[in-house]
Backbone as CSV, one residue per row, in Angstrom:
resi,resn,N_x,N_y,N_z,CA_x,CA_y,CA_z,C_x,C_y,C_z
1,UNK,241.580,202.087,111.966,240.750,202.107,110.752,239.924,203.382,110.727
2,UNK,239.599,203.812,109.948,239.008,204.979,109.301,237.587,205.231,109.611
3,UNK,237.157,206.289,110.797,235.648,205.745,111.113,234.718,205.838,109.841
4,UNK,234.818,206.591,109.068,233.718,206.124,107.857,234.015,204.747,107.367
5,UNK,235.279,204.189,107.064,235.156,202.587,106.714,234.421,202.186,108.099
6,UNK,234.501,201.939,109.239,234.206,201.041,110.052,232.462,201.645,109.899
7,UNK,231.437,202.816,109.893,230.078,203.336,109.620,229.811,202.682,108.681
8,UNK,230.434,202.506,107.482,230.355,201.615,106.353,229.966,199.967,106.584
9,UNK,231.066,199.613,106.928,230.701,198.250,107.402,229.576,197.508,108.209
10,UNK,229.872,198.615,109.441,228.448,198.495,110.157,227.012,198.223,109.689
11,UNK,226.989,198.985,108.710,225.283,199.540,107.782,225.399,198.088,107.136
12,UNK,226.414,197.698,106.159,226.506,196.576,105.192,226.462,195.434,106.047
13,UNK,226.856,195.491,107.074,226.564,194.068,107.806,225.284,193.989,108.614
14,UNK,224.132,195.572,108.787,222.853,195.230,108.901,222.344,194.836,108.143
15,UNK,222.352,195.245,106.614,221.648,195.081,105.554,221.695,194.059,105.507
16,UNK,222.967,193.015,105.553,223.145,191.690,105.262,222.243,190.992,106.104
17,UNK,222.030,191.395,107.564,221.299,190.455,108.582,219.706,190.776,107.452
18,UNK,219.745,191.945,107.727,217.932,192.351,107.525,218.042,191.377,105.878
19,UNK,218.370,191.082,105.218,218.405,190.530,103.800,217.928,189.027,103.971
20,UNK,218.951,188.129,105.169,218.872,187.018,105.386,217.658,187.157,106.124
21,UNK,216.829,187.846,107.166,216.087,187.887,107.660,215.031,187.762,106.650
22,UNK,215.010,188.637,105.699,214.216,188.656,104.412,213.559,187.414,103.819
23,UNK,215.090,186.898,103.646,214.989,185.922,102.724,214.327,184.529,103.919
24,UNK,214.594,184.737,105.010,214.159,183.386,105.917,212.574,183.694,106.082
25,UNK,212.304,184.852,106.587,210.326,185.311,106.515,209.698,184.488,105.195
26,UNK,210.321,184.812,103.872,209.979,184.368,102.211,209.995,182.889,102.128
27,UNK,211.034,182.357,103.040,210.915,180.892,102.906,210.346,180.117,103.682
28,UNK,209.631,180.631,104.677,208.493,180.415,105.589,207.209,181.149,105.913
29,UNK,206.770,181.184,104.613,205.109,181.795,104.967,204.004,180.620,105.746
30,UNK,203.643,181.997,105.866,202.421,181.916,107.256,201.659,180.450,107.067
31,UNK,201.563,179.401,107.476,200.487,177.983,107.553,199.916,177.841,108.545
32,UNK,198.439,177.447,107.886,198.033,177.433,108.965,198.401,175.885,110.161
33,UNK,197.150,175.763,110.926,197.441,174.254,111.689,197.401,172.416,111.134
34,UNK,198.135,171.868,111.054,197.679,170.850,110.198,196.266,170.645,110.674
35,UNK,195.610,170.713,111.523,194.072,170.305,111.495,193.750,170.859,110.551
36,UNK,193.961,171.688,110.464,193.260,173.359,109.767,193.396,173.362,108.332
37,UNK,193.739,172.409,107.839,194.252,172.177,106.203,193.699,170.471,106.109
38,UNK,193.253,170.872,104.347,192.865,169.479,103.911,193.802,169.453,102.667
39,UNK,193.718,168.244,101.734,194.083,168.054,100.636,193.515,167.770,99.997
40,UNK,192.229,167.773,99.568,191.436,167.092,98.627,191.725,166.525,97.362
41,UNK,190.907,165.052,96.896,191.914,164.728,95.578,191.453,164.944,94.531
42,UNK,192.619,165.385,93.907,193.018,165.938,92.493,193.152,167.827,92.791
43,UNK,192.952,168.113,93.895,192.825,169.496,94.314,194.046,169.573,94.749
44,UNK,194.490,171.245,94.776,195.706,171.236,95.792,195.009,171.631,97.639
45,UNK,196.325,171.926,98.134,196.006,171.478,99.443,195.410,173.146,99.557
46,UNK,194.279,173.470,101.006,193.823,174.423,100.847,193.202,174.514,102.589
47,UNK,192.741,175.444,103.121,192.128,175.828,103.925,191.128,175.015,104.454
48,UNK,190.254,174.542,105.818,189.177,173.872,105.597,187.875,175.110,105.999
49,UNK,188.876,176.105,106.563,187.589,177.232,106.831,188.125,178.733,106.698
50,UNK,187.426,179.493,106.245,187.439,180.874,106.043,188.441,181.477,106.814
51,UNK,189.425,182.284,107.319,190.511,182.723,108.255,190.333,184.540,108.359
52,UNK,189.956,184.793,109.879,189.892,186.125,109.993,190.955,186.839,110.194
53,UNK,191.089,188.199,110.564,192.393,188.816,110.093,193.198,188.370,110.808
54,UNK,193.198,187.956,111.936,193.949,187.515,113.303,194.619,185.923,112.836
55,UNK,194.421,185.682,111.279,194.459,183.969,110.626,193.921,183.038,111.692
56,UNK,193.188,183.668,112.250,192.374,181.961,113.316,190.989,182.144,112.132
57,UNK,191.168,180.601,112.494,189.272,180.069,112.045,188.447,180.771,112.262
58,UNK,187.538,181.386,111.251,186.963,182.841,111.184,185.423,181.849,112.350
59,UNK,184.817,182.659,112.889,183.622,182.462,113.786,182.339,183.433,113.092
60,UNK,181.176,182.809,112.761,180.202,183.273,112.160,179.664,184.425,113.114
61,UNK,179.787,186.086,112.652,179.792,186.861,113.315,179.403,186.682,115.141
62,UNK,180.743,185.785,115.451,181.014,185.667,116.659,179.595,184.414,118.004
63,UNK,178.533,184.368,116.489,177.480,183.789,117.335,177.817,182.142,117.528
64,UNK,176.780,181.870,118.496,176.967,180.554,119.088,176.286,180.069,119.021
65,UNK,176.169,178.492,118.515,175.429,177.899,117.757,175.165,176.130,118.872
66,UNK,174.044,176.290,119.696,173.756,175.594,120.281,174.876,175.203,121.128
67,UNK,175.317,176.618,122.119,176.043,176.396,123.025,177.727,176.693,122.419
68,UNK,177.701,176.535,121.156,178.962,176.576,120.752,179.442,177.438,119.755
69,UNK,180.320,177.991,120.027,181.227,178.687,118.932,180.949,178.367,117.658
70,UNK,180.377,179.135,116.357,180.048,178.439,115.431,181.428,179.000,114.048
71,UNK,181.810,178.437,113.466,183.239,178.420,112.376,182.028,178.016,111.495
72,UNK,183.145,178.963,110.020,182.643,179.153,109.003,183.292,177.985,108.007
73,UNK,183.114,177.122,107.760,183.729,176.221,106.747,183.845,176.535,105.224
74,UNK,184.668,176.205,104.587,184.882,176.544,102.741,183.996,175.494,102.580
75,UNK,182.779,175.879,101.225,181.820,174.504,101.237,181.778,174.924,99.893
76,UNK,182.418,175.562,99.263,182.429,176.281,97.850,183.806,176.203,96.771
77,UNK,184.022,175.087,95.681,185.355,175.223,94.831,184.979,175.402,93.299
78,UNK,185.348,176.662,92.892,185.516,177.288,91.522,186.866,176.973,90.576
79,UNK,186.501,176.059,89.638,187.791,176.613,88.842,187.493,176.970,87.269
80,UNK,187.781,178.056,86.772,187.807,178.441,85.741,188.917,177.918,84.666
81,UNK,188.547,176.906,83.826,189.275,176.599,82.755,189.399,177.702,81.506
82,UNK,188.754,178.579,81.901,188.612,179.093,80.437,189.229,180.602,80.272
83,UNK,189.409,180.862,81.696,189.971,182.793,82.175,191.738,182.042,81.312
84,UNK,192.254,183.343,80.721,193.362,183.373,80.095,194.284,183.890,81.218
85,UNK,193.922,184.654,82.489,194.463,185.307,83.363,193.821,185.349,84.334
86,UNK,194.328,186.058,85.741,193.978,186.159,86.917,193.040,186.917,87.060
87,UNK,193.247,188.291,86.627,192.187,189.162,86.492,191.015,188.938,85.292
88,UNK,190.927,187.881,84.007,189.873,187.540,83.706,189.636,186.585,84.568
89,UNK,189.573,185.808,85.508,188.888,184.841,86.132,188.439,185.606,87.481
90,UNK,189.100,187.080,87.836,188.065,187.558,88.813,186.792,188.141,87.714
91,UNK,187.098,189.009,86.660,185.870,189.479,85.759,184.801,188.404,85.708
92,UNK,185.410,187.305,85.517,183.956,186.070,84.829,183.429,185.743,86.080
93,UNK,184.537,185.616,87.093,183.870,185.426,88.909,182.380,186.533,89.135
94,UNK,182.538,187.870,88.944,181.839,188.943,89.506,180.737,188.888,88.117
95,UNK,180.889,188.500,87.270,179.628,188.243,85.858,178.912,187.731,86.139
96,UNK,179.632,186.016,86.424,178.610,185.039,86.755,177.627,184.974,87.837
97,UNK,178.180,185.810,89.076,177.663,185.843,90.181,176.469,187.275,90.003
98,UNK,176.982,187.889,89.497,175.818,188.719,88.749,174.616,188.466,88.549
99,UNK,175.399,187.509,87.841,173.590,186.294,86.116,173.107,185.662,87.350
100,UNK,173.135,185.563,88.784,173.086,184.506,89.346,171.997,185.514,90.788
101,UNK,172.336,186.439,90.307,171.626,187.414,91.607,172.578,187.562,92.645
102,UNK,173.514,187.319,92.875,174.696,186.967,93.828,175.170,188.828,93.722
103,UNK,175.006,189.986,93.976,175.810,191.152,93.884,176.553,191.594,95.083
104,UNK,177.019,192.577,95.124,178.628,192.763,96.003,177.272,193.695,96.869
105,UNK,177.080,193.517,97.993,176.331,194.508,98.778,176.682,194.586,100.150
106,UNK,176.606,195.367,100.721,176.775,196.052,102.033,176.255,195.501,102.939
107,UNK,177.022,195.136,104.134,176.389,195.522,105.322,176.389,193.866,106.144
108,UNK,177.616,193.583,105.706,178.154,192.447,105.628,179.753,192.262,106.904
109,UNK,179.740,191.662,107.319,181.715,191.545,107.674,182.182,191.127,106.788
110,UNK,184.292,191.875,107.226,184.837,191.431,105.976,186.293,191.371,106.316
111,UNK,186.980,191.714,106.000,188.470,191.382,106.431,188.839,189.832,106.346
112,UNK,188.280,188.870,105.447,189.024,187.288,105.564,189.749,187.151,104.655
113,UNK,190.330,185.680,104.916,191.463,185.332,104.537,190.795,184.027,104.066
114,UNK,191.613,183.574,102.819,191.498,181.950,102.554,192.492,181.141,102.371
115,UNK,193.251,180.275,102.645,194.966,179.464,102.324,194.613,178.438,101.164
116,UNK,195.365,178.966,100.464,194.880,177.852,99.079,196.686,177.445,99.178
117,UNK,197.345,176.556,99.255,198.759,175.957,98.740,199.598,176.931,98.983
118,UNK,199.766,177.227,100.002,201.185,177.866,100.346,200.560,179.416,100.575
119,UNK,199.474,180.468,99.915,199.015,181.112,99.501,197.492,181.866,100.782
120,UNK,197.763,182.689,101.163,196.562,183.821,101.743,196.324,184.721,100.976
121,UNK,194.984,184.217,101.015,194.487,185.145,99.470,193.168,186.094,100.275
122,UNK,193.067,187.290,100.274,192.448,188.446,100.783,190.538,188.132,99.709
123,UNK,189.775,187.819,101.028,188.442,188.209,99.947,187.779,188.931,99.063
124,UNK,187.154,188.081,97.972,186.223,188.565,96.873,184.999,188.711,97.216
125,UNK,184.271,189.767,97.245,184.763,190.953,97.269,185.218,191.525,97.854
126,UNK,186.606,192.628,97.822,187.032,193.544,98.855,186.231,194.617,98.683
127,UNK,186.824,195.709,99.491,186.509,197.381,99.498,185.560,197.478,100.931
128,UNK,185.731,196.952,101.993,184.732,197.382,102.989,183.910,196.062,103.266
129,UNK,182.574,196.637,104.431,181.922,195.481,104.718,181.040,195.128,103.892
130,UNK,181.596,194.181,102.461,180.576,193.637,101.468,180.837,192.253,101.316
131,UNK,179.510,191.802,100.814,180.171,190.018,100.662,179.071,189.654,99.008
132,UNK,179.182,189.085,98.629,178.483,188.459,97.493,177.068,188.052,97.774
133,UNK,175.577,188.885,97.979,174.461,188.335,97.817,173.627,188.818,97.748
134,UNK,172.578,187.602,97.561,171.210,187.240,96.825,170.056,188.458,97.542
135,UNK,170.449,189.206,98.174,169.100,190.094,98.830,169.861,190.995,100.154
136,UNK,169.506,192.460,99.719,170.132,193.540,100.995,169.767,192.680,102.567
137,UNK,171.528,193.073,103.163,171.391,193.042,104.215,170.003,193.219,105.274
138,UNK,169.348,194.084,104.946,168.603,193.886,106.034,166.809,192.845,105.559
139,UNK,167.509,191.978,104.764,166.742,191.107,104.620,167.080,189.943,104.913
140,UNK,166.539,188.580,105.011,166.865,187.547,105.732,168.219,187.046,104.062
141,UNK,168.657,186.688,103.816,169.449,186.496,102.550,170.814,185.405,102.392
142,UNK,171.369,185.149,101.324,172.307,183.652,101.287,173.875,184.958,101.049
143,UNK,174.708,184.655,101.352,175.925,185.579,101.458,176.838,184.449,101.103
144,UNK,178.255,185.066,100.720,178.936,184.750,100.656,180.542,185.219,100.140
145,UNK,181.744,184.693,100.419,183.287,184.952,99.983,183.907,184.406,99.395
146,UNK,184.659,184.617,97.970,185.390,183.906,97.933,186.780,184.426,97.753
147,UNK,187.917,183.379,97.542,189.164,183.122,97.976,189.843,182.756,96.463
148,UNK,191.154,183.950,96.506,191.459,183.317,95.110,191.602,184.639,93.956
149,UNK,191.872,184.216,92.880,192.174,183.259,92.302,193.568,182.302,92.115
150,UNK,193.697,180.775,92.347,194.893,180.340,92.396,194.808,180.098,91.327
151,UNK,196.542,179.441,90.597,197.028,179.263,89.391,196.699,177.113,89.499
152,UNK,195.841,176.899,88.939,195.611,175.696,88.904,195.389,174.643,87.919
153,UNK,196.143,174.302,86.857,196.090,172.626,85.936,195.745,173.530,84.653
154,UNK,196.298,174.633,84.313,196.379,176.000,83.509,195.153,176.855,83.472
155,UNK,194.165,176.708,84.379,193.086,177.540,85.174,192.982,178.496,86.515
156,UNK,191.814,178.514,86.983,192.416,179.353,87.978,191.199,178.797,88.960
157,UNK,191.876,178.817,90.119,190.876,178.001,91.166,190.328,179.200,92.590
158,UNK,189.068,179.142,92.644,188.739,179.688,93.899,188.185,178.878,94.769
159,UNK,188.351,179.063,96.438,187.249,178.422,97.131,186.552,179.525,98.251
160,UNK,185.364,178.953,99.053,184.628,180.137,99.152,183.737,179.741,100.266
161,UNK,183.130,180.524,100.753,182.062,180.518,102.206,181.184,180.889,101.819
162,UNK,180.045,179.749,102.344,178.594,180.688,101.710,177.329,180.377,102.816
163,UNK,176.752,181.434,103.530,175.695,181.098,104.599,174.443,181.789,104.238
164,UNK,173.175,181.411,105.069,172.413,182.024,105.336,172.315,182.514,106.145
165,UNK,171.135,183.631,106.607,170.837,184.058,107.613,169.612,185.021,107.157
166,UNK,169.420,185.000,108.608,167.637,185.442,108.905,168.126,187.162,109.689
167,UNK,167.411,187.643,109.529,167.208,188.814,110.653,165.687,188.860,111.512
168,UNK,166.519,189.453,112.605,165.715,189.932,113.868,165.825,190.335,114.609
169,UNK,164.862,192.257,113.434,165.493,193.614,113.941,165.268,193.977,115.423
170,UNK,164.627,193.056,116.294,164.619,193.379,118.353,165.626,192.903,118.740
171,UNK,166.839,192.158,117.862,167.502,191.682,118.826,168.919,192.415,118.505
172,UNK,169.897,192.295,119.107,170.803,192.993,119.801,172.184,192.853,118.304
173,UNK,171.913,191.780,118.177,172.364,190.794,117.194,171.692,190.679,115.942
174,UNK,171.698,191.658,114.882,170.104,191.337,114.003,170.279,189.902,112.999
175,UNK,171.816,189.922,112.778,171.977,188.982,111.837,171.995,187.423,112.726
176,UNK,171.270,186.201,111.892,171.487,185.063,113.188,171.414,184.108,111.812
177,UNK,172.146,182.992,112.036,172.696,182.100,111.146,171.296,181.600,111.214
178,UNK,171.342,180.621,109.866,170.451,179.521,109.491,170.964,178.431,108.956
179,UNK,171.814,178.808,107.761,172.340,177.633,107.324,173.544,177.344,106.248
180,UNK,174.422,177.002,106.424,175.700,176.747,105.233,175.262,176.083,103.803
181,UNK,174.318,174.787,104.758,174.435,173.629,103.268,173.064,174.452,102.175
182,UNK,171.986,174.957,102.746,170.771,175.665,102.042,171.653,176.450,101.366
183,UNK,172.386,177.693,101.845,173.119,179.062,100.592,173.660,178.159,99.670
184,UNK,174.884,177.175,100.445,175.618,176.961,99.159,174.969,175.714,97.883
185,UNK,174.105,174.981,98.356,172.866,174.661,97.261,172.236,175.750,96.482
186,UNK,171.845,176.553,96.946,170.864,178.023,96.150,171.890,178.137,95.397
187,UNK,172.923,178.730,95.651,174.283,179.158,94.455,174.225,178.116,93.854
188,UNK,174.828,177.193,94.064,175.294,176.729,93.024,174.230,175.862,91.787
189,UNK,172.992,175.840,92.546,172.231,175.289,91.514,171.533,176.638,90.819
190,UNK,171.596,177.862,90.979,171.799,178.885,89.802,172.610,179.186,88.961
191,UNK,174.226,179.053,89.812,175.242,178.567,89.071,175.394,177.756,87.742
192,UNK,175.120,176.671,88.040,175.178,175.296,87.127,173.798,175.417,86.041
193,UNK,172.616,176.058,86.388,171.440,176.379,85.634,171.841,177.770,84.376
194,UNK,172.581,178.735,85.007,172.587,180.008,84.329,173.980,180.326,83.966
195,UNK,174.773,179.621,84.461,176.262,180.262,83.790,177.092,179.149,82.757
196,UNK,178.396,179.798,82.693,179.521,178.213,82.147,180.243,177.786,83.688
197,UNK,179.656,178.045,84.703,179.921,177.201,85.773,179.499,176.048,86.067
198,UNK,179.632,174.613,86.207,178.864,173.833,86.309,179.341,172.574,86.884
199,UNK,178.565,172.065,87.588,178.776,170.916,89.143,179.489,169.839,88.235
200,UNK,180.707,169.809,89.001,181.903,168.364,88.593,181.980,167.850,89.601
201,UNK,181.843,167.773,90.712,182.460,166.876,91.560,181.273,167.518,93.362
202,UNK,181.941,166.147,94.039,181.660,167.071,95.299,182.463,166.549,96.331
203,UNK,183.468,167.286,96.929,184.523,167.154,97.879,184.475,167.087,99.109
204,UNK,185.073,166.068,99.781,185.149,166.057,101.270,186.244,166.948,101.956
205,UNK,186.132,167.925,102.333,187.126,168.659,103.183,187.117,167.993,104.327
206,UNK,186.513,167.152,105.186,186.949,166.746,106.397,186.215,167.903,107.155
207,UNK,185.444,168.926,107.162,185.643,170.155,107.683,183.959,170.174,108.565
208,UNK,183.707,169.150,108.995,182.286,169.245,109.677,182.511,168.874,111.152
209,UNK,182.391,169.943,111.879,182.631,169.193,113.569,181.279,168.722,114.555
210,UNK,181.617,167.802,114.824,181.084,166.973,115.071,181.092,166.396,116.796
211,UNK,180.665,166.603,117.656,180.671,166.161,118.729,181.456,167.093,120.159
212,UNK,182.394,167.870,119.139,182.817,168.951,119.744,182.436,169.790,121.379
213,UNK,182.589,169.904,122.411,181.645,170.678,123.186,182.493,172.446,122.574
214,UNK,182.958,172.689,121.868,183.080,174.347,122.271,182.992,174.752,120.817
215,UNK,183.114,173.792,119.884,182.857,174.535,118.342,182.015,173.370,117.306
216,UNK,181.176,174.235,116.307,180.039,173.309,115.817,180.135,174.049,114.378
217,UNK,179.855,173.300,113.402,179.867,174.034,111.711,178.877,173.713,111.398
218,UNK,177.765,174.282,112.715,175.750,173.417,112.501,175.730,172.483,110.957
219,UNK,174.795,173.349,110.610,174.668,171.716,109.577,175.233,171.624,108.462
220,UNK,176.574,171.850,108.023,177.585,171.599,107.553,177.939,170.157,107.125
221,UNK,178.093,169.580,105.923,177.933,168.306,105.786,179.307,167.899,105.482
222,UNK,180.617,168.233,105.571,181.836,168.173,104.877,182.423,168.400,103.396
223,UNK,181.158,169.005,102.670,181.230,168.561,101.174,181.362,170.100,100.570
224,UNK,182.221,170.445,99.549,182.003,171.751,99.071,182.057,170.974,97.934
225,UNK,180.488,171.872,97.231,180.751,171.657,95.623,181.765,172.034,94.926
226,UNK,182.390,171.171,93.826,182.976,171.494,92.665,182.260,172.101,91.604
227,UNK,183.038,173.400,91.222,182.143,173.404,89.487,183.386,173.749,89.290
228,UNK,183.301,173.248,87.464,183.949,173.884,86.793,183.383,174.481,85.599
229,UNK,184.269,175.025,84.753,183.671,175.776,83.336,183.501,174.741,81.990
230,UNK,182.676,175.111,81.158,182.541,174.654,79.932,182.282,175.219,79.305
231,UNK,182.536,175.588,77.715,182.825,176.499,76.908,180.960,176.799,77.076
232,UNK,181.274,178.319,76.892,179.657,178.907,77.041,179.078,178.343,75.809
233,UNK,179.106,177.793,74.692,178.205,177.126,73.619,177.335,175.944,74.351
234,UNK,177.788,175.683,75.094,177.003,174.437,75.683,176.083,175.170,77.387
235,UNK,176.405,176.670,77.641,175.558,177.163,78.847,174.008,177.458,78.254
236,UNK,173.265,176.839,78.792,172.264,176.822,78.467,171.486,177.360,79.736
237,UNK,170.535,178.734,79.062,169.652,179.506,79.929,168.296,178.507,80.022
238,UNK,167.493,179.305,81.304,166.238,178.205,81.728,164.795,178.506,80.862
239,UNK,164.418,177.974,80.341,162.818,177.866,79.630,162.245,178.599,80.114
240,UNK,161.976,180.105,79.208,161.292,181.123,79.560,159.698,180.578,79.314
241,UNK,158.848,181.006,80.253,157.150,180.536,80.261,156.860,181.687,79.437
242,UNK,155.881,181.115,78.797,155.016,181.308,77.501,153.710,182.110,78.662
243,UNK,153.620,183.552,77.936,152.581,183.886,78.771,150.898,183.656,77.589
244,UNK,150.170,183.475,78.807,148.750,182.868,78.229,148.293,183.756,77.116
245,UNK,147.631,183.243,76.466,147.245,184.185,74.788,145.881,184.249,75.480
């Protein structure tokens, strides 16, 4: 046989492997651990905690939380009924969080991941070490990520991480946790006060550990709020005070 037919063949019968190889990677994306996934109802199935680049259970900048490893839990679910598209439901995402004091600021970690249904979705906000909040880094302040947007019941669904923390510039470590359930209350009851976001539900992820000796989601209650949207005719801003005459 003709060595260019047989060079020929050769190449076409890599391509063919690397193709099937292709096609077998595509029909098995990345999941995480069944622990590591909830289903919540009427929700699709999704993440129970934030995922760092390495896809393990992201660890709150690595600190330890009464002896233990402390994990970041999703305590946060967005869905926008009203975005026509993906990229309007990130626009109304970065608006609302705006109206809300929530801005994209520095000085934050970043590189996560969130698994919404089959799906690793890269954090809001990207571009570097920024995360969504209420007061510069080097103030004590509520932070947060979210995940998303998925294609959900003809809306679009995010879910999301949201902490506090204190600083204390002598220590080695300036940033030091305080609290999950306090941030993601502050949000969302500015949320539900100032935008067309507004509290529907409140979900059990399963996602609070509990008794654990090597990992703890401190005071983490299992519950991420639901909001959803309602046509802005019905968002109603808060009762501006009447200054004294």
């Amino acid at each position: 046989m003709n060595r260019n037919v047989l060079l020929c063949l050769a190449i076409l019968g890599t391509c063919a492997r690397a193709e099937e190889s292709n096609e077998s990677t595509n029909r098995i994306p990345w999941r995480p651990a069944p622990a590591d996934i909830v289903a919540p109802a009427g929700l699709p199935e999704m993440g129970k905690w934030m995922f760092d680049a390495r896809k393990q259970p992201a660890q709150w900048l690595g600190e330890r939380y009464q002896g233990r490893n402390l994990r970041e839990p999703i305590n946060l679910i967005i869905v926008d009924d009203l975005a026509d598209s993906a990229a309007q439901a990130r626009e109304r995402l970065f608006h609302n969080f705006k109206e809300v004091g929530f801005l994209v600021r520095e000085g934050h970690s970043a590189g996560y991941q969130g698994y919404i249904a089959g799906r690793l979705y890269p954090q809001i906000p990207e571009g570097g070490k920024v995360a969504f909040s209420d007061k510069p880094f080097e103030f004590g302040n509520n932070h947060g990520r979210l995940f998303g947007p998925h294609p959900f019941q003809g809306g679009w669904l995010f879910i999301g991480a949201v902490s506090r923390e204190r600083i204390e510039p002598l220590q080695k470590v300036k940033h030091r946790y305080v609290s999950f359930n306090r941030a993601r209350d502050t949000l969302v009851q500015r949320l539900d006060l100032m935008t067309s976001y507004k509290v529907a539900a409140f979900s059990c992820l399963s996602n609070a550990v509990i008794g654990d000796g090597k990992i703890s989601t401190g005071d983490h209650d299992t519950i991420a709020v639901l909001l959803r949207t309602v046509p802005t005719d019905f968002v109603t801003a808060p009762p501006r005070k009447e200054r004294p005459q």
